[in-house]
C-alpha positions in Angstrom: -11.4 14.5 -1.4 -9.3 15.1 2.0 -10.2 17.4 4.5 -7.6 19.4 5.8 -8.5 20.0 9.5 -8.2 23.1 10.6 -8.5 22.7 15.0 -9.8 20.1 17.2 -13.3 21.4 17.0 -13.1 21.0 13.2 -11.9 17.4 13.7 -15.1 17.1 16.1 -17.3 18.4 13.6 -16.2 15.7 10.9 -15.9 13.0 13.7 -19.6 13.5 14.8 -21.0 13.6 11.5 -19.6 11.1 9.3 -20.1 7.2 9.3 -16.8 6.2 7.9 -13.6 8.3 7.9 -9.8 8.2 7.7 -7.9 9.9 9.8 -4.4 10.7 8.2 -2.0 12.2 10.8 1.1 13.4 8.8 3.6 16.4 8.9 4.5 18.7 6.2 8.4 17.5 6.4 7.7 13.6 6.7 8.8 12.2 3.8 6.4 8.7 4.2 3.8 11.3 4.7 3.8 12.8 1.5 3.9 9.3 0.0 0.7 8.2 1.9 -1.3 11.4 1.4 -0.8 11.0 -2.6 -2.5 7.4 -2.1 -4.9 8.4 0.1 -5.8 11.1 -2.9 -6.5 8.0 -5.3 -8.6 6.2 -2.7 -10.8 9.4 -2.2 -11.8 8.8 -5.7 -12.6 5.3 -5.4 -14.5 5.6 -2.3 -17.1 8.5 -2.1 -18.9 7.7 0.7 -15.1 7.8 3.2 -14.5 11.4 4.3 -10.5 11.2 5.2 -9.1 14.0 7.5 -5.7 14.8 7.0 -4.4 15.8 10.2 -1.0 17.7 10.8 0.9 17.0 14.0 3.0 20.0 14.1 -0.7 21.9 14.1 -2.8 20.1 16.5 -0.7 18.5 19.1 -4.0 17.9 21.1 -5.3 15.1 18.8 -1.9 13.7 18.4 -1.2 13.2 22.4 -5.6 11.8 21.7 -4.4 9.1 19.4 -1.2 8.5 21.0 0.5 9.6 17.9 4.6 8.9 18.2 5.6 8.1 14.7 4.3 9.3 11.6 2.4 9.0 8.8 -0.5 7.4 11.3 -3.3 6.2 9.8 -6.7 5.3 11.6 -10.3 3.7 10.1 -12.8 4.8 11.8 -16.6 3.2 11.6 -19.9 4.4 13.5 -17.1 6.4 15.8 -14.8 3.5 16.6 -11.5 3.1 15.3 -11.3 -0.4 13.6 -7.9 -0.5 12.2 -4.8 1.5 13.0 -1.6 1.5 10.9 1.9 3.1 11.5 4.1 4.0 8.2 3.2 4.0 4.5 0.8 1.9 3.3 -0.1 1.2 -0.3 -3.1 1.9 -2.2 -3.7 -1.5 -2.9 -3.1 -2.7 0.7 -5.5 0.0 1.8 -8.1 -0.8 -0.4 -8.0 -4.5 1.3 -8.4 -3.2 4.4 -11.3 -0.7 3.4 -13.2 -3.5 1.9 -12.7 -5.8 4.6 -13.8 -3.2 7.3 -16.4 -0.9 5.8 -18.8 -3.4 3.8 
């Protein structure tokens, strides 16, 4: 399932209180976006235990100018609180899952 955050004390909430998350900053008009988000849909199924927070730019400037968000879709794993990858444009689901499995044993 992704989360749709709502404010920046909504992304706080889900920050503080999950282990591992994907943060999924995307646009409603981006193209790649829409693309990602419909992989990140599959993943959700595969992996239970990742919370990912989809998180539009055009809503929540603050986060973006956080992350240093210029281009978009941005995509960010984040373990225990720290981000341990960080990827700019589409990624596929099987690419992903590489990376999930690698970083979030």
């Amino acid at each position: 399932m992704i989360i749709e955050i709502k404010d920046a004390k909504h992304f706080k909430e889900m920050f503080e209180n999950n282990e591992k998350l994907i943060l999924d900053f995307n646009a409603t008009w981006c193209g790649p976006c829409r693309m990602l988000k419909s992989e990140l849909e599959k993943i959700s199924l595969e992996f239970k235990n990742i919370k990912i927070l989809s998180i539009n730019v055009d809503n929540i400037p603050e986060l973006s100018k956080k992350y240093n968000i210029y281009s978009i879709p941005a995509i960010f794993l984040v373990r225990n609180k720290q981000i341990v990858f960080n990827h700019v444009g589409f990624l596929p689901k099987n690419n992903l899952i590489k990376v999930i499995n690698d970083l979030f044993k």
